[in-house]
Backbone as ProteinMPNN parsed JSONL, in Angstrom:
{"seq_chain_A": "XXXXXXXXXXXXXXXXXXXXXXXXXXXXXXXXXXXXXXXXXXXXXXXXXXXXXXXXXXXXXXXXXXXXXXXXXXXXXXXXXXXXXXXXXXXXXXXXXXXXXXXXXXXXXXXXXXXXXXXXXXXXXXXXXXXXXXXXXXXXXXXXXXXXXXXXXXXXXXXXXXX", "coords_chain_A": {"N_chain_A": [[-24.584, -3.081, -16.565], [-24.023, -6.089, -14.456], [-26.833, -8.135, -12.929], [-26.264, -9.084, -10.755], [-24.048, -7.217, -10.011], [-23.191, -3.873, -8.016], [-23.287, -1.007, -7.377], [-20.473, 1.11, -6.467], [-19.072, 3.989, -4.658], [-16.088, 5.027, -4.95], [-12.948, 6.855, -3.793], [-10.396, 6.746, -5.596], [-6.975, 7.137, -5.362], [-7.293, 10.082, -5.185], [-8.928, 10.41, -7.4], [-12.332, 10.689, -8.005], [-14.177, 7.631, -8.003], [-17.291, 5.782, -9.533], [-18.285, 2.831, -9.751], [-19.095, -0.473, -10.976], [-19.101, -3.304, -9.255], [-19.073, -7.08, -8.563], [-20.551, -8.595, -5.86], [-18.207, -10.39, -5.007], [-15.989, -9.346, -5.641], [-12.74, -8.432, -4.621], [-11.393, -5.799, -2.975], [-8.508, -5.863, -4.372], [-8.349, -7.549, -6.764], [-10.269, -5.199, -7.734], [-8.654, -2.995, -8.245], [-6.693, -3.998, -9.718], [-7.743, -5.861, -12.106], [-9.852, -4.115, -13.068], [-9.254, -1.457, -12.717], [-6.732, -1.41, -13.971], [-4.592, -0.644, -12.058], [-1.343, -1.733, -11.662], [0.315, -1.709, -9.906], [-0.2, -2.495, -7.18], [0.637, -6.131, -5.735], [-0.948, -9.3, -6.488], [0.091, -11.816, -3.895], [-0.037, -14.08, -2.164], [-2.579, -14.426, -1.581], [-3.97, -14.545, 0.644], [-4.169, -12.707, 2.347], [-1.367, -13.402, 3.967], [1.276, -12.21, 2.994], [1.72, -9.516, 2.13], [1.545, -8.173, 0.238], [-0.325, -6.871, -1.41], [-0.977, -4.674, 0.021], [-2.426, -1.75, 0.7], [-3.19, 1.573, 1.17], [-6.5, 2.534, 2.744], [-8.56, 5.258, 3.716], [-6.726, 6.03, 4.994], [-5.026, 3.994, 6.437], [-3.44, 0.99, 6.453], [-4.2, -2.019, 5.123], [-4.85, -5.247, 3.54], [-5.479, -5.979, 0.962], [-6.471, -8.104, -0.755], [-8.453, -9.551, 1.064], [-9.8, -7.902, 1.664], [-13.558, -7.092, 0.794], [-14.729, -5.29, -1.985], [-17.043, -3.977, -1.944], [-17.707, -3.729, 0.254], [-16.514, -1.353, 1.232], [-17.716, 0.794, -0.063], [-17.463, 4.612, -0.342], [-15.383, 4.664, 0.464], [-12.025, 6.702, 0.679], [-8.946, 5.249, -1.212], [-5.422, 4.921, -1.574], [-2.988, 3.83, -3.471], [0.282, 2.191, -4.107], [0.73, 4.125, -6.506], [-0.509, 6.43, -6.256], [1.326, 7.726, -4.797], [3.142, 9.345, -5.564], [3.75, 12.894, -5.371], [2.876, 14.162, -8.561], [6.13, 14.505, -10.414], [7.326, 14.4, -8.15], [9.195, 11.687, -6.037], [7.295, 10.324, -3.293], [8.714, 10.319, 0.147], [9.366, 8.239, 1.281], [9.017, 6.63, -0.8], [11.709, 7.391, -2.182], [13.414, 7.065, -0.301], [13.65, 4.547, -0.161], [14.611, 4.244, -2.584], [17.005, 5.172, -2.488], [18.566, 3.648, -0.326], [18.312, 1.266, -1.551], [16.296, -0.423, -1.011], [14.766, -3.217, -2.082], [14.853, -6.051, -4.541], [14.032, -8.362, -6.339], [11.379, -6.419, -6.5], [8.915, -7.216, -6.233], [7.771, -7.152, -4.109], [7.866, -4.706, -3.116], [5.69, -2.437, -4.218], [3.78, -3.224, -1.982], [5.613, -3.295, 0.179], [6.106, -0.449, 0.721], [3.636, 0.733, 0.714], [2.936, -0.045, 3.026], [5.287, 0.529, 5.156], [4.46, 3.729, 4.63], [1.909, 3.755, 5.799], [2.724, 2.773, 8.291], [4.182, 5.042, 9.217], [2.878, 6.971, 9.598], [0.829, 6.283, 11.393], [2.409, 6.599, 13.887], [3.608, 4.888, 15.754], [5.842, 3.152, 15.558], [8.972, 3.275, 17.027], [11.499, 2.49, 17.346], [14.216, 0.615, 16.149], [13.719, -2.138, 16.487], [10.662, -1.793, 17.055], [9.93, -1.087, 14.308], [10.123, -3.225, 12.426], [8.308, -5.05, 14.017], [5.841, -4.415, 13.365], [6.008, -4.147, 10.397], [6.191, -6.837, 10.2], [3.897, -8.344, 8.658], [4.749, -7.788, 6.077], [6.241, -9.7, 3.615], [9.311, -10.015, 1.919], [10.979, -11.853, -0.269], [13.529, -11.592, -1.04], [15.038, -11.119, 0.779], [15.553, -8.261, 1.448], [15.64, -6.884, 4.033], [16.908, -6.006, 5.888], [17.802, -3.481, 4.149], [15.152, -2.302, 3.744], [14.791, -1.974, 6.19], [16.428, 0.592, 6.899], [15.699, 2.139, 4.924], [13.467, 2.721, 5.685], [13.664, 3.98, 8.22], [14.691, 6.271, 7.741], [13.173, 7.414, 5.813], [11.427, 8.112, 7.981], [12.795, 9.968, 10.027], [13.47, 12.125, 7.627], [10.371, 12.782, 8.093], [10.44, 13.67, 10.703], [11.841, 15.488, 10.791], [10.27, 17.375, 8.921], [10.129, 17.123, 7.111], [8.618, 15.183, 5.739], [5.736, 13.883, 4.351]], "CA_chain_A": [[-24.329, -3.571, -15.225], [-24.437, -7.325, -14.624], [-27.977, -8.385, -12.249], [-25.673, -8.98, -9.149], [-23.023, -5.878, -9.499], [-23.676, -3.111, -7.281], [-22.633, 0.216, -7.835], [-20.03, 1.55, -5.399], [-18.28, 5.02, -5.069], [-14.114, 4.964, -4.089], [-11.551, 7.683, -4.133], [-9.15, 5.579, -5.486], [-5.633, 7.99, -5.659], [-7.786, 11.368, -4.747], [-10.285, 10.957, -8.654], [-13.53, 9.796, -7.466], [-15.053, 6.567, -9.305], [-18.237, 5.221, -9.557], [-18.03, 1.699, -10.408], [-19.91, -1.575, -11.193], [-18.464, -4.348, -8.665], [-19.863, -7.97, -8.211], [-20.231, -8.737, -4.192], [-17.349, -11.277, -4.604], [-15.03, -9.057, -5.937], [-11.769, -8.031, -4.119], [-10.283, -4.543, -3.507], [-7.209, -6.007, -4.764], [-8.726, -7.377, -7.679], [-10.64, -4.398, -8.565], [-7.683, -2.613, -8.869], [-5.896, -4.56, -10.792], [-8.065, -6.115, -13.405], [-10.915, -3.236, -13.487], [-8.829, -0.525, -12.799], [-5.285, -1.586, -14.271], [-3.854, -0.311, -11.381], [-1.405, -3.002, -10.918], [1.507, -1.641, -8.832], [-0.782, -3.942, -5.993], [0.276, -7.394, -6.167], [-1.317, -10.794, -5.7], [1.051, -12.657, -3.769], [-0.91, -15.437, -1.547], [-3.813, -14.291, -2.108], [-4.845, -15.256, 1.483], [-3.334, -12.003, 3.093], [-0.59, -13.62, 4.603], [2.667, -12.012, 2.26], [1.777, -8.046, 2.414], [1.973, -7.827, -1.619], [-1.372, -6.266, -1.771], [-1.049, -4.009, 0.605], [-2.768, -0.453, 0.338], [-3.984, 2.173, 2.064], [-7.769, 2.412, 2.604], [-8.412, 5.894, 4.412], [-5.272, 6.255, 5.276], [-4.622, 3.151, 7.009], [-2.52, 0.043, 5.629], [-5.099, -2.828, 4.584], [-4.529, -6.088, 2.8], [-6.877, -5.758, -0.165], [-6.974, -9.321, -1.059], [-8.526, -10.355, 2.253], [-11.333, -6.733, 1.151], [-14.346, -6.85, -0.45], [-14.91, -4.121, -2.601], [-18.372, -3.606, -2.152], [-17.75, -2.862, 1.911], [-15.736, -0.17, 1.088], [-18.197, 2.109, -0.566], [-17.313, 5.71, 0.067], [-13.889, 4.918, 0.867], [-11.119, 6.648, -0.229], [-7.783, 4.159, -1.248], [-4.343, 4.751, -1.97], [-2.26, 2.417, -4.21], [1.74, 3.075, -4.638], [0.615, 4.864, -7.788], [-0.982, 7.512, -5.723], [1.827, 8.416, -3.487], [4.068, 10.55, -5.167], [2.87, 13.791, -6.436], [3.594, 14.627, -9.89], [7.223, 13.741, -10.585], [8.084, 14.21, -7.004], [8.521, 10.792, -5.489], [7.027, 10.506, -1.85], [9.88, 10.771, 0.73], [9.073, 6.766, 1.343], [9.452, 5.927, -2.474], [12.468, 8.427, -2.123], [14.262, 6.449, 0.61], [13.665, 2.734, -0.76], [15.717, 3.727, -4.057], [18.331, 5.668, -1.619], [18.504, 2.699, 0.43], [18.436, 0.004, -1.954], [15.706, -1.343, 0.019], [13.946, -3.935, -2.78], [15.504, -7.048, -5.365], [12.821, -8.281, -7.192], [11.007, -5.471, -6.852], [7.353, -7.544, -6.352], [7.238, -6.701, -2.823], [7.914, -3.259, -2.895], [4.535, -1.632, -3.594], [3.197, -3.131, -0.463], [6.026, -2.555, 1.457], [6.021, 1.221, 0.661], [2.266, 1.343, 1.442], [2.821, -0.542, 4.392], [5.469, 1.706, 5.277], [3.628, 4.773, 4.69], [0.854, 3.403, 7.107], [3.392, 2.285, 9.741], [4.928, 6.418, 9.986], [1.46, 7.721, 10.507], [0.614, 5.991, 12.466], [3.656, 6.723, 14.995], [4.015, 3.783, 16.92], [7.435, 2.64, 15.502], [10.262, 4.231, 17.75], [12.93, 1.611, 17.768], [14.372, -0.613, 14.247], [12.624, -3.228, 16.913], [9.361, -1.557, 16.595], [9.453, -1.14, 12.77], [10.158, -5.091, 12.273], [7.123, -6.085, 14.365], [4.636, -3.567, 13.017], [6.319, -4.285, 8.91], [5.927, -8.395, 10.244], [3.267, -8.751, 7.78], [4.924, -7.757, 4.548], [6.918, -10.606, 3.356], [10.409, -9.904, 1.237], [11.818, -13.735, -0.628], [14.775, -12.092, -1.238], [15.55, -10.505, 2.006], [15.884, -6.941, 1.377], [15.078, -6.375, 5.13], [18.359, -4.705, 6.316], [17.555, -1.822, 3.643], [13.763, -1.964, 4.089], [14.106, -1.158, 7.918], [16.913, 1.924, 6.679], [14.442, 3.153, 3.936], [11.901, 3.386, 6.652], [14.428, 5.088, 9.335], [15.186, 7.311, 6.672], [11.812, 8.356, 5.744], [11.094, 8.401, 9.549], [13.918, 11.167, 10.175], [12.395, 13.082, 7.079], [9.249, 13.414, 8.384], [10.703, 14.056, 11.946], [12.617, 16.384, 10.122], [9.704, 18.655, 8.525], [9.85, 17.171, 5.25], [7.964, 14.506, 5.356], [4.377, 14.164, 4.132]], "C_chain_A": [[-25.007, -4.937, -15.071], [-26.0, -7.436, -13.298], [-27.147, -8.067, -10.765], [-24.885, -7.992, -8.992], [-23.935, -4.999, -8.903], [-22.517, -2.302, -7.587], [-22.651, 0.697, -6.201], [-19.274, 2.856, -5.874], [-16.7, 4.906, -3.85], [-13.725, 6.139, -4.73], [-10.5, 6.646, -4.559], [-7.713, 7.031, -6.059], [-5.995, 9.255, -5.945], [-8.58, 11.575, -6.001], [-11.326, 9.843, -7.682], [-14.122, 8.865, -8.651], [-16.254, 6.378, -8.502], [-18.269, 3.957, -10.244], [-19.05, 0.294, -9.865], [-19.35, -2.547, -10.637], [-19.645, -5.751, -8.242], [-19.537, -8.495, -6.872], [-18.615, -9.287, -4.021], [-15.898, -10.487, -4.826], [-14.045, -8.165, -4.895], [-11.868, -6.737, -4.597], [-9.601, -4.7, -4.426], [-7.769, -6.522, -6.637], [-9.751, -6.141, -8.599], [-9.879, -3.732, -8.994], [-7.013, -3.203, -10.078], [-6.416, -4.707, -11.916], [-9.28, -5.046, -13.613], [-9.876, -1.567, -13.875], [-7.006, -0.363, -13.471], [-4.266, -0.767, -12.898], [-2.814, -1.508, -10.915], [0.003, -3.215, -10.302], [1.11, -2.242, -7.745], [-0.698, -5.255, -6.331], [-0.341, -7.97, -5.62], [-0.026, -11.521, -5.793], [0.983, -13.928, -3.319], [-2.221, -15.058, -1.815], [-4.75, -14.351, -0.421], [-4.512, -14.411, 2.86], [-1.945, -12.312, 3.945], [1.099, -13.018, 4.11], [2.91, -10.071, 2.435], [1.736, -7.597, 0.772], [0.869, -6.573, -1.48], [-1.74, -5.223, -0.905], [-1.329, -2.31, 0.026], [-3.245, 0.185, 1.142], [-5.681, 2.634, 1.87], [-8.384, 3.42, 4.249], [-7.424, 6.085, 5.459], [-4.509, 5.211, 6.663], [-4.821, 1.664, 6.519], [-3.854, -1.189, 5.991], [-4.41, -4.137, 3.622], [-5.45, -6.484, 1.968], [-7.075, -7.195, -0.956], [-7.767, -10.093, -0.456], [-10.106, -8.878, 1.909], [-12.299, -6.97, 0.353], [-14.471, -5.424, -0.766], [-15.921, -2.855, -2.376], [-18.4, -3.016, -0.648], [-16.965, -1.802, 2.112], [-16.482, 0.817, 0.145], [-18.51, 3.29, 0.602], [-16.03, 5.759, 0.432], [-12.988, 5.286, 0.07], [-9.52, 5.606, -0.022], [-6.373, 4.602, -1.86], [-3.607, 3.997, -2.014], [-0.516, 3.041, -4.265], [1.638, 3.889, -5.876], [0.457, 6.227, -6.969], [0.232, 8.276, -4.584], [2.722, 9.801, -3.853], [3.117, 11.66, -6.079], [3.456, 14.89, -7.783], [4.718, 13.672, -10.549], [8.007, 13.59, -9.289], [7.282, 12.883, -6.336], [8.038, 11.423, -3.792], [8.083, 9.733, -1.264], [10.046, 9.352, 1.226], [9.54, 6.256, 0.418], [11.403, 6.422, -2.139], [13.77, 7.518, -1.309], [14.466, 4.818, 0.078], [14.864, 2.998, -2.041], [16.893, 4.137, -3.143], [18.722, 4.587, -1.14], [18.659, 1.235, -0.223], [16.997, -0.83, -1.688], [14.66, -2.529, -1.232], [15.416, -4.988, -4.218], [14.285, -7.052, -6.449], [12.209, -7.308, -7.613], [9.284, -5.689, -6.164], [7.134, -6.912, -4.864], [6.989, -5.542, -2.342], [6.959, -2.446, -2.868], [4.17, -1.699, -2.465], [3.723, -3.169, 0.233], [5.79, -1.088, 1.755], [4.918, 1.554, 1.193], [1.99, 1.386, 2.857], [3.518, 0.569, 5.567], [5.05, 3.144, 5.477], [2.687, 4.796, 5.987], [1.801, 3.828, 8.414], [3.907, 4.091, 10.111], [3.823, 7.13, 10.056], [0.987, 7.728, 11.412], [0.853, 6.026, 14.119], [3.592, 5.728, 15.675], [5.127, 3.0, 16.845], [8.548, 3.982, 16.412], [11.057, 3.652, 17.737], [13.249, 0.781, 16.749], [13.788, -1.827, 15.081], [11.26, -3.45, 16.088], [8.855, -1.863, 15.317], [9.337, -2.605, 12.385], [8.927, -5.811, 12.649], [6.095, -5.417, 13.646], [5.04, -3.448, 10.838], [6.128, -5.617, 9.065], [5.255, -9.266, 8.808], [3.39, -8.25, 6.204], [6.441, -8.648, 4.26], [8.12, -9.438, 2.24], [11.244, -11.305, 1.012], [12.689, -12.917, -0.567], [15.647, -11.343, -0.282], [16.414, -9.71, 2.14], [15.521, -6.49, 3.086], [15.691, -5.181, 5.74], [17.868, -3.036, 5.754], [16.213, -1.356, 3.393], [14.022, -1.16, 5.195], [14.956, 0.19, 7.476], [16.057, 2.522, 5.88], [13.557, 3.747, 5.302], [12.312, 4.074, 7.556], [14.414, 6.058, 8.595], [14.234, 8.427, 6.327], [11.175, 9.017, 7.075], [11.21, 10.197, 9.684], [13.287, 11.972, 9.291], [11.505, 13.524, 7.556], [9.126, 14.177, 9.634], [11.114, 15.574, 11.928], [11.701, 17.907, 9.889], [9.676, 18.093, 7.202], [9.406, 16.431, 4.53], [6.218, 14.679, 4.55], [3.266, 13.478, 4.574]], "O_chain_A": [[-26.182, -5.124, -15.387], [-26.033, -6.36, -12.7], [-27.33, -7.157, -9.957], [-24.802, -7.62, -7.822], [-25.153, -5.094, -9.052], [-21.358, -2.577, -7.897], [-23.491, 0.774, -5.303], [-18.883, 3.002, -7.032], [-16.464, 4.781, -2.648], [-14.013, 6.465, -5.881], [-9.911, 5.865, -3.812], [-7.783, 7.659, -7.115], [-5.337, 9.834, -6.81], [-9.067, 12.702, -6.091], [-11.171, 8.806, -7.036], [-14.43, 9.182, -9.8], [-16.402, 6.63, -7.306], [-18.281, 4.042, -11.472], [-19.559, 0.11, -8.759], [-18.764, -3.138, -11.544], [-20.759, -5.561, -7.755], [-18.378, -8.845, -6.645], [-17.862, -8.817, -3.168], [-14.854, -10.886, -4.31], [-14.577, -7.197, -4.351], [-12.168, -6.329, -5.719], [-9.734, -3.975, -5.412], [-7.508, -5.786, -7.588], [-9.932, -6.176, -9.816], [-9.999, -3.539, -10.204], [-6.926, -2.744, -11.217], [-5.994, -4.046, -12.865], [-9.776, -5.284, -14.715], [-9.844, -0.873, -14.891], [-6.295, 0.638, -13.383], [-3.126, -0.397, -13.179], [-3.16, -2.24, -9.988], [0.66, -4.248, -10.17], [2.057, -2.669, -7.086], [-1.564, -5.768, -7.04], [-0.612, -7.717, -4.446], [0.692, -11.817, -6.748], [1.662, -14.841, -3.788], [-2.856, -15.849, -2.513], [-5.972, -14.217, -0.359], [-4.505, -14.871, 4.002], [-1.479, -11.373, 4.591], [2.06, -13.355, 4.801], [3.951, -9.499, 2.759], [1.99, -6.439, 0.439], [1.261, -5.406, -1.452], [-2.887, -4.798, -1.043], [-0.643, -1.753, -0.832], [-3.844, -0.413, 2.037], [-6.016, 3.077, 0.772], [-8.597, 2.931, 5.359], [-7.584, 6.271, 6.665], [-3.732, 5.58, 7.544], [-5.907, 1.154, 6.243], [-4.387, -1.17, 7.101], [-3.391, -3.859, 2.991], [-6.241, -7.37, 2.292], [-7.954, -7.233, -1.817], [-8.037, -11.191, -0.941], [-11.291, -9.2, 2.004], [-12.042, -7.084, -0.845], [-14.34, -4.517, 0.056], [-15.853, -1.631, -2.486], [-19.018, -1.988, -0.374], [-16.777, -1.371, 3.249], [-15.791, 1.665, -0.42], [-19.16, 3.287, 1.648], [-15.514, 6.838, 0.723], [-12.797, 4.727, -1.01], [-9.075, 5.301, 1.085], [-6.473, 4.536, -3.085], [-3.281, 3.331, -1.031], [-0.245, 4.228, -4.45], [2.712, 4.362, -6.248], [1.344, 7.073, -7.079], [-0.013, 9.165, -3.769], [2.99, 10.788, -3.168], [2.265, 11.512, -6.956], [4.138, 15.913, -7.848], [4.533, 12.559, -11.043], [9.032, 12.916, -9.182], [6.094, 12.664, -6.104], [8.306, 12.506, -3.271], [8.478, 8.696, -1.798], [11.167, 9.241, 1.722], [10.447, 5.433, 0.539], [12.199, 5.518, -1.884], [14.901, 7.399, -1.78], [15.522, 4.187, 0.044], [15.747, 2.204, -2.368], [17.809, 3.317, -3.081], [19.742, 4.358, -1.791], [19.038, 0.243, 0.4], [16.79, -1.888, -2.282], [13.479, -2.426, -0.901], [16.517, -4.568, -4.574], [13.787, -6.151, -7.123], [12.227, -7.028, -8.811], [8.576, -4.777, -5.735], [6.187, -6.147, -4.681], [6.198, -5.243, -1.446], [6.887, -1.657, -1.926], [4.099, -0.705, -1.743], [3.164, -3.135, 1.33], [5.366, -0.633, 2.817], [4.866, 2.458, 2.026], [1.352, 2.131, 3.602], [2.931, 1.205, 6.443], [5.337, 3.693, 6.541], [2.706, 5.601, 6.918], [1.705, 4.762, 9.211], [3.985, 4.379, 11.305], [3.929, 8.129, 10.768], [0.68, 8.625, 12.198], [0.156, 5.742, 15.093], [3.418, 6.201, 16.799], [5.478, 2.256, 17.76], [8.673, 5.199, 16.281], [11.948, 4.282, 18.306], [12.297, 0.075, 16.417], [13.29, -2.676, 14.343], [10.817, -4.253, 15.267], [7.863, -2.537, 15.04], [8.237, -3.016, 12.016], [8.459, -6.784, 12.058], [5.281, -6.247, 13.243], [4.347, -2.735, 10.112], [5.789, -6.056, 7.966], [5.686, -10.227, 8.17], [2.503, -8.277, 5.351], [7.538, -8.256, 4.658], [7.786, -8.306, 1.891], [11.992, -11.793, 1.859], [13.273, -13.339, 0.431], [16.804, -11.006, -0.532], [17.545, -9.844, 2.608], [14.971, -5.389, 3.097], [15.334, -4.032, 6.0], [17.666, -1.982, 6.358], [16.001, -0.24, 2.917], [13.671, 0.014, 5.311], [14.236, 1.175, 7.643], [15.635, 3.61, 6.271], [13.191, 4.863, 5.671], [11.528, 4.932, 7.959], [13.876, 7.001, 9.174], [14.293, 9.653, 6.423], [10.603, 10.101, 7.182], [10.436, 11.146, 9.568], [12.447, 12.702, 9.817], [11.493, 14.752, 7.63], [8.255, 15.014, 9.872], [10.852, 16.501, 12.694], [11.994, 19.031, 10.298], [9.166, 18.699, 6.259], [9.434, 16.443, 3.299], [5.764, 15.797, 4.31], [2.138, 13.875, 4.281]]}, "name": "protein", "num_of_chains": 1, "seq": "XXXXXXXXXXXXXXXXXXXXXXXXXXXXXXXXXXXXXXXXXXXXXXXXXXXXXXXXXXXXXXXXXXXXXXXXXXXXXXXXXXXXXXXXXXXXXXXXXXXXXXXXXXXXXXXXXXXXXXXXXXXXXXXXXXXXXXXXXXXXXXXXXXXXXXXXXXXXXXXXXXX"}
């Protein structure tokens, strides 16, 4: 352990770590380059795109804009963590139904974002979802089948079969 790391403990995708982080270091980069987790992208780097979006006790976060080290004890879920097993989560589930992604880069942190936004309940209207998804960018303007993925999953969960 380098002089300045400090040892922090995360749930990261429900295993508990114990890990060696230096103050400066990002959520987003710990994932990625410590933990290869790297379904979280860097997209601006400066939170403004939604790439890096994750959940951090079960509410949507922009882990490039996180330090690492202020999150000890927290648990984090990455799009890795969502579905369980081989079953995707009813979010993942709806984005391929739906089309809802091109590229592809944006998609983890929409899904997370997503995820957040139907817990949360405060979307009721394809209005709602638009202002409260605002902050996850899409270049190639998958939006149309973003906002149906996310009705979709909605209805699921409205349904009983969400998670």
């Amino acid at each position: 352990m380098e002089t300045s790391a400090q040892r922090i403990s995360l749930k990261i995708n429900g295993a508990e770590k114990q890990l060696d982080v230096a103050p400066w270091t990002t959520l987003l980069d710990l994932l990625r380059e410590s933990l290869q987790l790297t379904g979280t992208k860097k997209g601006c780097d400066h939170g403004q795109c939604g790439a890096c979006t994750v959940l951090l006790d079960g509410q949507r976060i922009n882990s490039c804009l996180t330090l690492a080290v202020m999150k000890d004890g927290a648990s984090v879920t990455t799009v890795e963590g969502l579905a369980q097993g081989q079953a995707l989560h009813p979010v993942q589930e709806a984005f391929v139904e739906q089309d809802a992604f091109q590229c592809g880069y944006c998609t983890p942190g929409q899904i997370c974002s997503a995820v957040g936004l139907i817990s949360e309940g405060k979307a009721k209207t394809p209005d709602d979802i638009r202002e409260l998804m605002s902050g996850n960018l899409c270049r190639c303007g998958a939006y149309p089948n973003i906002l149906a993925a996310i009705q979709q999953a909605m209805g699921a969960r409205q349904g009983g079969e969400g998670r």
